[in-house]
N, CA, C and O atoms as a DFTB+ gen file, in Angstrom:
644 C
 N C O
     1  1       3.618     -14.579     -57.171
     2  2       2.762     -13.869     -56.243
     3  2       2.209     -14.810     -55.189
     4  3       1.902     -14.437     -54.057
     5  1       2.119     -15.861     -55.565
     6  2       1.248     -16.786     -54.810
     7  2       2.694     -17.272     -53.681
     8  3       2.370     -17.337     -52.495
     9  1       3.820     -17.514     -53.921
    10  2       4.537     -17.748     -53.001
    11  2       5.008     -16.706     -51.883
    12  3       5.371     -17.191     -50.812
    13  1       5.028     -15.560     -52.010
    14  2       4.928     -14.687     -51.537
    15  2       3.354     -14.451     -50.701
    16  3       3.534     -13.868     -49.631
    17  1       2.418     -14.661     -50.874
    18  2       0.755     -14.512     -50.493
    19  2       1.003     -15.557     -49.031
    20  3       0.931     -15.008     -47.932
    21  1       1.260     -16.904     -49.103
    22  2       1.067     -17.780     -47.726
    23  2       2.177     -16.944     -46.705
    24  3       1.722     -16.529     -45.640
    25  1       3.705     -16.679     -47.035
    26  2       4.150     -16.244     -45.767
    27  2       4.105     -14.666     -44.899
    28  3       4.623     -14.187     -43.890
    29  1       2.925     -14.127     -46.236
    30  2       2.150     -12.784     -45.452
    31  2       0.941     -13.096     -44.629
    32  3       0.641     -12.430     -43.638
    33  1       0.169     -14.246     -45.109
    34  2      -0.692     -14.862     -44.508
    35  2      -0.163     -15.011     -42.987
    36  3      -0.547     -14.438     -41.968
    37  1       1.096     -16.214     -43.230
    38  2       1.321     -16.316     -41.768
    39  2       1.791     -15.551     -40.895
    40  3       1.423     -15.543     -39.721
    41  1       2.710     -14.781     -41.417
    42  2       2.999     -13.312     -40.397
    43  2       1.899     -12.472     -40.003
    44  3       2.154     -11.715     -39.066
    45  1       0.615     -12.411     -40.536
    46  2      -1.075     -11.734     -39.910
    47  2      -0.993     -12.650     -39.138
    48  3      -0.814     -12.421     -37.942
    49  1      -1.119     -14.134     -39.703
    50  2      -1.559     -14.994     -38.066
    51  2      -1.214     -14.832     -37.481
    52  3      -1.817     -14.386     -36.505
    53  1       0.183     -15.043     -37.489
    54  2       1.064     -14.531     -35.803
    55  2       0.830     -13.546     -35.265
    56  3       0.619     -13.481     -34.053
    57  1       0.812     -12.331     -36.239
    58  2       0.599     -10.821     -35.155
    59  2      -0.597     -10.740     -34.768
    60  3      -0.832      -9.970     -33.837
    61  1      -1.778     -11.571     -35.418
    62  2      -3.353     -11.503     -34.747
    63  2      -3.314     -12.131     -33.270
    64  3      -3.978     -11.618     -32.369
    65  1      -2.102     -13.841     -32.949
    66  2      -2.367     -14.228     -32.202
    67  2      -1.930     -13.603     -30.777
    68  3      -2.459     -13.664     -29.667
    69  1      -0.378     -12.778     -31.399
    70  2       0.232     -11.537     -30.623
    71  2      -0.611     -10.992     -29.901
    72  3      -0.772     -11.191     -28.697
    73  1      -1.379     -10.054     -30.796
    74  2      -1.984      -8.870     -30.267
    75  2      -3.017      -9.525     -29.404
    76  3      -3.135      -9.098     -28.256
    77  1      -3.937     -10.711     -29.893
    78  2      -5.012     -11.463     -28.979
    79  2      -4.084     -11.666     -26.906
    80  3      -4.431     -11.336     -25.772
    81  1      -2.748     -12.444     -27.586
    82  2      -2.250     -12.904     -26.152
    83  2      -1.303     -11.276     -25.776
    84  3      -0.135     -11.490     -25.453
    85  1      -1.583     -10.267     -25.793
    86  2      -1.163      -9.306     -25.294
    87  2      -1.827      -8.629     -24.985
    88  3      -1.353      -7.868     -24.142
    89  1      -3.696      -8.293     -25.459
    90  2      -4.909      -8.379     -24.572
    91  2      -5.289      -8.662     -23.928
    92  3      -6.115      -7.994     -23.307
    93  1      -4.767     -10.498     -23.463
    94  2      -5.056     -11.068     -22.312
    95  2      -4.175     -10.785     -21.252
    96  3      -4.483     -10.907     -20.067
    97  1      -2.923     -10.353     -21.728
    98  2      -1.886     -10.418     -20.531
    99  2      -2.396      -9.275     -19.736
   100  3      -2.598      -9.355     -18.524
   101  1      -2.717      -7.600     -20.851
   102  2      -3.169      -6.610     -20.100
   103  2      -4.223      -6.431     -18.861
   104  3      -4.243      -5.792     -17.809
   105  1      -5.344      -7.608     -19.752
   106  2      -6.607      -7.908     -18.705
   107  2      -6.198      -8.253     -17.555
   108  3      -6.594      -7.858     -16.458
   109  1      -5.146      -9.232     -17.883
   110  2      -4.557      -9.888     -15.989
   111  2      -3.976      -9.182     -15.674
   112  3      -3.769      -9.439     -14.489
   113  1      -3.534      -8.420     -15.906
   114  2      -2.570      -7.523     -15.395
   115  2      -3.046      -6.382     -14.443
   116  3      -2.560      -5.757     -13.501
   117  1      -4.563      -6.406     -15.325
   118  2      -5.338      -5.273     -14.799
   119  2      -6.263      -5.461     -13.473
   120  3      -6.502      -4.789     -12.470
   121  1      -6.670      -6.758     -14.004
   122  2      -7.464      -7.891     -12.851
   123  2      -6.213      -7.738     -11.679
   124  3      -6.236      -7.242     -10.553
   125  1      -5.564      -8.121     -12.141
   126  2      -4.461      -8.607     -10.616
   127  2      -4.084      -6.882     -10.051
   128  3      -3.674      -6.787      -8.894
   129  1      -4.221      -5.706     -10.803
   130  2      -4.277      -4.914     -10.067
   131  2      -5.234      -4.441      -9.065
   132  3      -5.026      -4.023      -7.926
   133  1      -6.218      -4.576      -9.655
   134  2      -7.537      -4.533      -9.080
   135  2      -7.805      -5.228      -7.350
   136  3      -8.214      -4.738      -6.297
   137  1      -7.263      -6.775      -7.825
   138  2      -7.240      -7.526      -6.486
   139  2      -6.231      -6.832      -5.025
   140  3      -6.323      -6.763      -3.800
   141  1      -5.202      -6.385      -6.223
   142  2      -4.244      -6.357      -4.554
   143  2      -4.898      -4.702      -4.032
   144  3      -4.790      -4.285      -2.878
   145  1      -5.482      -4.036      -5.019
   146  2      -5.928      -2.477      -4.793
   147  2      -7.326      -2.696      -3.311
   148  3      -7.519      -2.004      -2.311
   149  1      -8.073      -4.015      -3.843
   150  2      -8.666      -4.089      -3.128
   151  2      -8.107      -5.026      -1.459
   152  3      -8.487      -4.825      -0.306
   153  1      -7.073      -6.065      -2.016
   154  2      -6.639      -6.803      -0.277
   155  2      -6.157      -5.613       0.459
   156  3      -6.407      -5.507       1.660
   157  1      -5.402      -4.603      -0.253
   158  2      -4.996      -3.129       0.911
   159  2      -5.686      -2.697       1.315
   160  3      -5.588      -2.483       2.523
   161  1      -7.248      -2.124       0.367
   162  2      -8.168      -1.677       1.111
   163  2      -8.504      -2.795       2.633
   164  3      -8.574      -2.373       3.787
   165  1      -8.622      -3.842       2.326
   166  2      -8.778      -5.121       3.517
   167  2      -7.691      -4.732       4.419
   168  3      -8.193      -4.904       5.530
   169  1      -6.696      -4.381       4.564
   170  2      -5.671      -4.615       5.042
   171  2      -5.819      -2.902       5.909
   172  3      -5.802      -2.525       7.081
   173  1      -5.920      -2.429       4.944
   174  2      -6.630      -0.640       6.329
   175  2      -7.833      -1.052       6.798
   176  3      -7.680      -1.136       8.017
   177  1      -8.950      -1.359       6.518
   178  2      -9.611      -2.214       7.462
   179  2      -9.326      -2.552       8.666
   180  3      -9.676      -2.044       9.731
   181  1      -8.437      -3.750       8.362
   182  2      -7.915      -4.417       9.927
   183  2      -7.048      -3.603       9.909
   184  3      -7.442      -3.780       8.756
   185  1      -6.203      -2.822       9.968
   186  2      -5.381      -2.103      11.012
   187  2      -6.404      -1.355      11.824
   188  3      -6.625      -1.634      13.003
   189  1      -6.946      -0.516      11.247
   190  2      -7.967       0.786      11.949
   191  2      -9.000      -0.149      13.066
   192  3      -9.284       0.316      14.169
   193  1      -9.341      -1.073      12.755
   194  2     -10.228      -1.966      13.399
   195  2      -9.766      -2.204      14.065
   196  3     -10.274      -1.658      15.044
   197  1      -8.326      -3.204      14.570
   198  2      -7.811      -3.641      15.340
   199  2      -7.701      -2.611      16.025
   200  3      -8.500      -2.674      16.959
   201  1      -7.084      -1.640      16.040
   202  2      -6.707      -0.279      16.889
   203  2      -8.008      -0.030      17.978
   204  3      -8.007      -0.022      19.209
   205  1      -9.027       0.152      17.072
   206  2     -10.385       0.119      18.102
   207  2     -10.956      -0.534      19.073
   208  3     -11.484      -0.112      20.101
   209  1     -10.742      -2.122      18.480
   210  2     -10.873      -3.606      19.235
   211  2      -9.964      -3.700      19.977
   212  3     -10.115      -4.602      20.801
   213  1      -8.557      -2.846      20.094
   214  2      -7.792      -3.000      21.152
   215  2      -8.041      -2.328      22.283
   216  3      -8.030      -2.680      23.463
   217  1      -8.381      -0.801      21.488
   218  2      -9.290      -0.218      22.793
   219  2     -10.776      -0.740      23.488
   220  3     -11.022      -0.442      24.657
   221  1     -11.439      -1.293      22.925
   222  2     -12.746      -1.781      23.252
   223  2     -12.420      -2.641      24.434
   224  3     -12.917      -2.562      25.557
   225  1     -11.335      -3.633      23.926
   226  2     -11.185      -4.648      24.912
   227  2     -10.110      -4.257      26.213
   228  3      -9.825      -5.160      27.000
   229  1      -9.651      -3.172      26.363
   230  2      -8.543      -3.001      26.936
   231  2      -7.693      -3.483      27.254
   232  3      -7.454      -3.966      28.361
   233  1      -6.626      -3.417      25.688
   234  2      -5.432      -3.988      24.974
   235  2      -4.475      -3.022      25.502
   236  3      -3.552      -3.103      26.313
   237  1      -5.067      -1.911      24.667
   238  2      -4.744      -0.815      24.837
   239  2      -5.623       0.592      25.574
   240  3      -6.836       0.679      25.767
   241  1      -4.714       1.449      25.839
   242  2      -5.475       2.591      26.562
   243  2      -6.664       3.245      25.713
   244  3      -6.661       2.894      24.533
   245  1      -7.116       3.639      25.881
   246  2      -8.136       4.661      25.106
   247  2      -7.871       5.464      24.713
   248  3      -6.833       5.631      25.353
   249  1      -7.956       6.705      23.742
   250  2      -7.277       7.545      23.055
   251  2      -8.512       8.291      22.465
   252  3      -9.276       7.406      22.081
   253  1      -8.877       9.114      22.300
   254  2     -10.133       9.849      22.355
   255  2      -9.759      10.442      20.879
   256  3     -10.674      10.453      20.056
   257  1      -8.553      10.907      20.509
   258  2      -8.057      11.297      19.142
   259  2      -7.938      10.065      18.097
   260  3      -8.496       9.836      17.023
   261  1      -6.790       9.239      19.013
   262  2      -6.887       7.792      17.734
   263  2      -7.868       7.164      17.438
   264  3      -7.914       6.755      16.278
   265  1      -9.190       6.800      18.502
   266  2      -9.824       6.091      18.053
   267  2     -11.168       6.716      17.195
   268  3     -12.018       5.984      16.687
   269  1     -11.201       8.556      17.116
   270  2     -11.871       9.152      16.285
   271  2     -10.897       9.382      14.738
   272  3     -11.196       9.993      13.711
   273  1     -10.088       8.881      14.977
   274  2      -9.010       8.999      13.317
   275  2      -9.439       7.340      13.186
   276  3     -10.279       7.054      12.333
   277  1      -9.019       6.555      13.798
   278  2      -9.596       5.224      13.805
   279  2     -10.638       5.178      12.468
   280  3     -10.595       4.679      11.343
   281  1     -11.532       5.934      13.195
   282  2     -13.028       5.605      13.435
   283  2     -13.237       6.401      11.752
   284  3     -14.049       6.168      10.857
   285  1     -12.411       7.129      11.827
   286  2     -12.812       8.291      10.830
   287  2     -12.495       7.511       9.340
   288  3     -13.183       7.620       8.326
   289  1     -11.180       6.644       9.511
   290  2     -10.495       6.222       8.792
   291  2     -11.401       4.715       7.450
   292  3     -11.398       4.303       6.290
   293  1     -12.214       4.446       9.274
   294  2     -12.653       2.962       8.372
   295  2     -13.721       3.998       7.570
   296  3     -13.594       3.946       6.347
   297  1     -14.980       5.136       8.176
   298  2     -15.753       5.418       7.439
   299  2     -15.491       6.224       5.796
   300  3     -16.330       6.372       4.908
   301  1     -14.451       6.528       5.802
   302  2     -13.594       6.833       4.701
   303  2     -13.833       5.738       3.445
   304  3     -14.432       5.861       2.376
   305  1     -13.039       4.519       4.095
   306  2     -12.646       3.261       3.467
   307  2     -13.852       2.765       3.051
   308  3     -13.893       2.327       1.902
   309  1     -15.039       2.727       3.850
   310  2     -16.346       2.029       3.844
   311  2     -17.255       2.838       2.355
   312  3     -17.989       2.120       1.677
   313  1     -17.123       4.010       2.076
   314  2     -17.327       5.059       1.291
   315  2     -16.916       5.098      -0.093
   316  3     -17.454       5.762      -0.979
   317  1     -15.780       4.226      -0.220
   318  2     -14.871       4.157      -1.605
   319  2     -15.958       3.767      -2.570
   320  3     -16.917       3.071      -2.236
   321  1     -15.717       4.372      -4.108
   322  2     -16.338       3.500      -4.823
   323  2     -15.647       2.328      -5.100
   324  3     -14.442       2.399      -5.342
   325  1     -16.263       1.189      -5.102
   326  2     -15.525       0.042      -5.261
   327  2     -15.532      -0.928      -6.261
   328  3     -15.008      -2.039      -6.168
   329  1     -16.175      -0.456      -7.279
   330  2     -16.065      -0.895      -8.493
   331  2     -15.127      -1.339      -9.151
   332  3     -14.925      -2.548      -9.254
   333  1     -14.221      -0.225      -9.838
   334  2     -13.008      -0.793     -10.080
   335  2     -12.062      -1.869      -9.767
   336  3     -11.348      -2.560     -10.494
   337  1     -12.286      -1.827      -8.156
   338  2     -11.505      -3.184      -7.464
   339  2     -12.129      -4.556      -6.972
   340  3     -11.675      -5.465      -6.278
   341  1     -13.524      -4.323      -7.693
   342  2     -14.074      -5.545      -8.290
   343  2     -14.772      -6.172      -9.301
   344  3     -15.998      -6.141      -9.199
   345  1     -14.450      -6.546      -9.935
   346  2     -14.337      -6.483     -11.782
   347  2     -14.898      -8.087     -11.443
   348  3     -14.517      -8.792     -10.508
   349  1     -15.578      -8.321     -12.142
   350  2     -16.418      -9.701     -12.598
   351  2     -15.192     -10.544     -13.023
   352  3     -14.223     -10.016     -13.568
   353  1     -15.253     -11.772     -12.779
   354  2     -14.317     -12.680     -12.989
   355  2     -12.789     -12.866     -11.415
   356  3     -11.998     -13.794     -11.251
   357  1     -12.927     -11.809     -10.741
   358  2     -11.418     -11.870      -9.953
   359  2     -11.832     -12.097      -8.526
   360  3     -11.689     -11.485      -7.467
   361  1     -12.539     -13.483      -9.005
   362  2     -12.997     -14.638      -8.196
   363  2     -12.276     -15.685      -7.892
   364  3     -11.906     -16.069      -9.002
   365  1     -11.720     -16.580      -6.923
   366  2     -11.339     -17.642      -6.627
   367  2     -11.483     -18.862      -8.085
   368  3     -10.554     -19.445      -8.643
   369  1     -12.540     -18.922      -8.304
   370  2     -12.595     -19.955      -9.107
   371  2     -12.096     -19.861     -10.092
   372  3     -11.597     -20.903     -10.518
   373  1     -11.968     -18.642     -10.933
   374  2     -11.402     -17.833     -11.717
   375  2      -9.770     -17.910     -11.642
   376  3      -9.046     -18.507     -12.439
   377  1      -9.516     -17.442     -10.921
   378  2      -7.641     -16.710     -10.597
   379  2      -7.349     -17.872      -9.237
   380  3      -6.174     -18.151      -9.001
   381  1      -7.845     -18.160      -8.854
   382  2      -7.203     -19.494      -7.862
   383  2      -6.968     -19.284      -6.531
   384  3      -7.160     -18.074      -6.411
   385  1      -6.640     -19.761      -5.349
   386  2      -6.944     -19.785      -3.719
   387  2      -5.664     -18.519      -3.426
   388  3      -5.723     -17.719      -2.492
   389  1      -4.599     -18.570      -4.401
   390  2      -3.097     -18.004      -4.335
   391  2      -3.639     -16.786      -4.448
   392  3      -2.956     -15.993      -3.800
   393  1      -5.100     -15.954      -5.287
   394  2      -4.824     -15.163      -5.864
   395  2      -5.820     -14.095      -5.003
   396  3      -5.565     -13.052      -4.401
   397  1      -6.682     -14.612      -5.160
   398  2      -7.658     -14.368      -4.427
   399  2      -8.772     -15.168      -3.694
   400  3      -9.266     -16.104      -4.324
   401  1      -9.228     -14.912      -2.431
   402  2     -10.899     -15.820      -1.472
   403  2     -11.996     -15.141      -1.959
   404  3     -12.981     -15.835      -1.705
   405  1     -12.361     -13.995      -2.608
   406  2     -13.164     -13.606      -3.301
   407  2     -14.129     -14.915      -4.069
   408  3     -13.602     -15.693      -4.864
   409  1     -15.326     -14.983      -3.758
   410  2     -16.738     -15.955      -3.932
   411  2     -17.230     -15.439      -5.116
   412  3     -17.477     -14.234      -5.150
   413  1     -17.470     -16.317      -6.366
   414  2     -18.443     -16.085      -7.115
   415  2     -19.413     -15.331      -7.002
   416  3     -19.809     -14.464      -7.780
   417  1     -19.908     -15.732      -5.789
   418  2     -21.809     -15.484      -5.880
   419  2     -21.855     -14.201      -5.381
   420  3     -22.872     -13.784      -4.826
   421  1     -20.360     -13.189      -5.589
   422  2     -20.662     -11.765      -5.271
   423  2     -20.903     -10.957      -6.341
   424  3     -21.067      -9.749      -6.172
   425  1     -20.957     -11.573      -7.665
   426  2     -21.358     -11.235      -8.872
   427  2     -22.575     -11.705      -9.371
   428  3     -23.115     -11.420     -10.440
   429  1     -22.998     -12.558      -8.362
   430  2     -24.620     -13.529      -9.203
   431  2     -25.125     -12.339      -9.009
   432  3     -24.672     -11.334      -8.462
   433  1     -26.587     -12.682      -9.767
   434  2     -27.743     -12.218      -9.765
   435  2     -28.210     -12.737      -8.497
   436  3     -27.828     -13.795      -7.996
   437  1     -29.358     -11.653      -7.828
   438  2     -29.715     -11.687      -6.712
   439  2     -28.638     -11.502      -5.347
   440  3     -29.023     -12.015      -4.296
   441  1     -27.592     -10.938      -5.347
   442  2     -26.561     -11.237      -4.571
   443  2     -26.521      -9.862      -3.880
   444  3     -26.583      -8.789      -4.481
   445  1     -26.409     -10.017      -2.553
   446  2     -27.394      -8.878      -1.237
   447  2     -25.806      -8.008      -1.400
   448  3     -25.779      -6.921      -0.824
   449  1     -24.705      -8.371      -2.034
   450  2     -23.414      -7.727      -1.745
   451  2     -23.544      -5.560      -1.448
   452  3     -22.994      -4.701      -0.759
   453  1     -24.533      -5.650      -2.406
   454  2     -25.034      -3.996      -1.959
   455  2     -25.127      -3.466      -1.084
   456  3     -24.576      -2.423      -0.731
   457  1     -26.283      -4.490      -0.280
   458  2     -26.938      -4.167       1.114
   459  2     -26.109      -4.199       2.149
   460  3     -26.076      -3.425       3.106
   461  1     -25.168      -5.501       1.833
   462  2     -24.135      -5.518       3.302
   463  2     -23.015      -4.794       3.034
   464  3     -22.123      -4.922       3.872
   465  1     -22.714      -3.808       1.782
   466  2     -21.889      -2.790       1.957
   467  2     -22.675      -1.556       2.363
   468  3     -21.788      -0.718       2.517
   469  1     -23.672      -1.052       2.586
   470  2     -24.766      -0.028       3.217
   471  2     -24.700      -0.227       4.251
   472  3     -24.809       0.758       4.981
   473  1     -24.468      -1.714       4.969
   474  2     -24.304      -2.000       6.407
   475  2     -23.080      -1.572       6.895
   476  3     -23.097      -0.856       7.896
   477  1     -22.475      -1.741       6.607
   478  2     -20.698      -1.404       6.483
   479  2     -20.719      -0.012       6.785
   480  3     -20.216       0.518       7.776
   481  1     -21.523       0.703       5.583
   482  2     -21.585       2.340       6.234
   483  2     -22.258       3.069       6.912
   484  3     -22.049       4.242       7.222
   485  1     -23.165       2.345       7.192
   486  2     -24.068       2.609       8.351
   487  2     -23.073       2.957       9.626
   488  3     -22.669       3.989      10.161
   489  1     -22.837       1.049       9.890
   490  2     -22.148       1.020      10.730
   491  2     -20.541       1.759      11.468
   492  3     -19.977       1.775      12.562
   493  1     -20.309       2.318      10.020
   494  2     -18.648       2.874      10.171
   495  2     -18.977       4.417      10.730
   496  3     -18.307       5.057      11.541
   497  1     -20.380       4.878       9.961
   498  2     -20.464       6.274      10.481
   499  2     -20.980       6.345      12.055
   500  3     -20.623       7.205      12.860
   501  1     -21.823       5.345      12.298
   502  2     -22.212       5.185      13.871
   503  2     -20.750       5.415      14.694
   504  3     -20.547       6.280      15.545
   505  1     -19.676       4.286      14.150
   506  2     -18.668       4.725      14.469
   507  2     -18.247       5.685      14.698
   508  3     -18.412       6.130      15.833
   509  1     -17.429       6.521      13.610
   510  2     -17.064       7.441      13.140
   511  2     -17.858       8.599      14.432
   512  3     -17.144       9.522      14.824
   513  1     -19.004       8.502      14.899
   514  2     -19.904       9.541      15.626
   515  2     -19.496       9.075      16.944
   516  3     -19.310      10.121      17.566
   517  1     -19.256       8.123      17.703
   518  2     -19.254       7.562      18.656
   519  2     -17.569       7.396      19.181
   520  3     -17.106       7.941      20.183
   521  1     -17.120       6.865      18.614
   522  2     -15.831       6.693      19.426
   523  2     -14.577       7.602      19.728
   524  3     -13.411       7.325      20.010
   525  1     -15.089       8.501      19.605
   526  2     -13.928       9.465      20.260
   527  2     -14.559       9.924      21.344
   528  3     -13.938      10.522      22.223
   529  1     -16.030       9.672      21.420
   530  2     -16.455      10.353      22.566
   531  2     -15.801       9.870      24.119
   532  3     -15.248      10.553      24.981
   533  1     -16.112       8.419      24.074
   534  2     -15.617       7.983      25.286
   535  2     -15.336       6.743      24.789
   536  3     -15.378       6.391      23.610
   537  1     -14.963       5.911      26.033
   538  2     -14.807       4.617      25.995
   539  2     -15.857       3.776      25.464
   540  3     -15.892       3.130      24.417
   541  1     -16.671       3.903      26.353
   542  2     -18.488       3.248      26.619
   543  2     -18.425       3.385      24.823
   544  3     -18.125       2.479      24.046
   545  1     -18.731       4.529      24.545
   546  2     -19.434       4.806      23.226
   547  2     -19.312       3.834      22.163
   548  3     -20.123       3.374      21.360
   549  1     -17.581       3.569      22.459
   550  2     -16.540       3.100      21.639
   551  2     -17.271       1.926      21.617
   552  3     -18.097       1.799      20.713
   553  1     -17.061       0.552      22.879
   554  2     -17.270      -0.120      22.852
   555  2     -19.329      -0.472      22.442
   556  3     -20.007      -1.480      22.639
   557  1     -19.580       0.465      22.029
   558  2     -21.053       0.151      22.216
   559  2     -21.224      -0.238      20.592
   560  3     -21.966      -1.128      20.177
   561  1     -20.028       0.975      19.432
   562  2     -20.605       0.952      18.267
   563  2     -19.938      -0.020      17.713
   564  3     -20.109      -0.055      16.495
   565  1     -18.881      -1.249      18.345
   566  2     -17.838      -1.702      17.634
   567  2     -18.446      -2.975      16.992
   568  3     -18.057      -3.351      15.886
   569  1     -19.459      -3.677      17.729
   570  2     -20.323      -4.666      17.612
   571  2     -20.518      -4.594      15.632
   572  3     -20.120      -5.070      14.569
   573  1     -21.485      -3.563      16.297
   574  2     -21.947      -3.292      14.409
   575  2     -21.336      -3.844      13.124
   576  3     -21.708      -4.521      12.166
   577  1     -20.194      -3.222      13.561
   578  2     -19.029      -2.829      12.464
   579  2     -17.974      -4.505      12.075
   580  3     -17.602      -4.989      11.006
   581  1     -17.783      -5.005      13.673
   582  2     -17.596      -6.428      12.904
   583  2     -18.738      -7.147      12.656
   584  3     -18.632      -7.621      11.525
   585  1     -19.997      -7.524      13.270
   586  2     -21.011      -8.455      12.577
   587  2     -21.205      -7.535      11.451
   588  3     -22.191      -8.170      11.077
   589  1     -21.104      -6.345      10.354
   590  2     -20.996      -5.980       8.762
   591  2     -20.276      -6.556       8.376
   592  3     -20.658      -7.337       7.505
   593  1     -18.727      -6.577       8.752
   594  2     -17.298      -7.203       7.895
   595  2     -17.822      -8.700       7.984
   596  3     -17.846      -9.343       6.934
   597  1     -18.266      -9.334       9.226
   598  2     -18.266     -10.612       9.260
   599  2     -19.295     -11.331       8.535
   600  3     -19.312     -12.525       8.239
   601  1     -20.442     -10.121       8.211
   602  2     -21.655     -10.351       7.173
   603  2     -21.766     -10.900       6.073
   604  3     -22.513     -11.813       5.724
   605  1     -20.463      -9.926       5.122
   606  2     -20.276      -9.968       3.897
   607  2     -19.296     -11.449       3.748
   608  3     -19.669     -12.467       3.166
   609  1     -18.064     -11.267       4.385
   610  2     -16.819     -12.327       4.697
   611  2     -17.885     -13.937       4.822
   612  3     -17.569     -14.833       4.039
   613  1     -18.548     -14.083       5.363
   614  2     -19.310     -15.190       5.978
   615  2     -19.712     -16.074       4.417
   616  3     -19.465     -17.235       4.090
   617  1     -20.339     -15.090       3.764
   618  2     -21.018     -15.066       2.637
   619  2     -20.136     -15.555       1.018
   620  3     -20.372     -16.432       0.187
   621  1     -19.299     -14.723       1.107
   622  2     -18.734     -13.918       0.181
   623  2     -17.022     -14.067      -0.198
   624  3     -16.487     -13.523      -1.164
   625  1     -16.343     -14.924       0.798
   626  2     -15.072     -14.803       1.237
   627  2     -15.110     -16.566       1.368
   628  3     -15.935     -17.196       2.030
   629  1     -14.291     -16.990       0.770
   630  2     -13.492     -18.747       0.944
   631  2     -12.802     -18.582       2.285
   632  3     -11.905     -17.828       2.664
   633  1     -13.607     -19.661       2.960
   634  2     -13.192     -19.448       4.631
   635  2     -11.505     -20.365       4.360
   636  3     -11.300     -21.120       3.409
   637  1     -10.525     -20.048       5.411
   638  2      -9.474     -20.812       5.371
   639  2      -9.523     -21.877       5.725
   640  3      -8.512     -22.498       5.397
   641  1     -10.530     -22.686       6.493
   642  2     -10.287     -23.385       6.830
   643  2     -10.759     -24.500       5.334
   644  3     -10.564     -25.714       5.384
């Protein structure tokens, strides 16, 4: 009995250490979904933005429809719950420069990350109200909307350089 007892022993160890490193793989798996769920959200961001900033600056023509879908689009985006696609830990220091620029200190305690997403929607609906009207309008609410992105990013975001 007893020779039989150690190599059941070790077959639990193994499947304990299994199941442990197949918990972790899920977590990353889940983490790393999370990240890229959120760089797309980043990534409609700057498209819709750029579109606006092209009109602001006259890149491009003005468009009284696109830049209220524009407009409509970021306040949408600004609105998400965003929880899910930021999970404690899927931080730079954490998952590495490859993985994500995501800053620690958007998880500390005391960390304003709330407030400058309220700014964000403030600012997107000012939008959202303003730029289809005219040009002027356009260019009046666009200010806002990058010093918010550039608020949080400043803060919050591993600069490239």
């Amino acid at each position: 009995m007893r020779h039989l007892t150690l190599p059941v022993l070790g077959l639990a160890l193994v499947a304990s250490f299994t199941t442990v490193a197949s918990s972790d793989t899920a977590a990353n798996e889940a983490m790393l979904k999370a990240i890229k769920a959120r760089q797309a959200q980043m990534q409609l961001y700057a498209f819709n933005l750029g579109q606006l900033g092209a009109m602001a600056k006259g890149e491009m023509p003005y468009d009284a429809g696109l830049a209220s879908a524009a407009a409509g689009n970021l306040a949408q985006l600004s609105n998400l719950n965003g929880a899910a696609v930021w999970p404690m830990g899927s931080d730079i220091d954490s998952l590495g420069k490859d993985v994500t620029t995501a800053l620690p200190a958007i998880w500390q305690s005391g960390s304003d990350v709330g407030a400058k997403a309220a700014a964000l929607r403030d600012a997107t609906a000012a939008m959202q109200a303003a730029a289809g009207e005219s040009l002027e309008s356009l260019q009046g609410a666009i200010g806002a909307v990058g010093a918010s992105c550039g608020g949080c990013h400043k803060v919050y975001r591993q600069s490239d350089s």
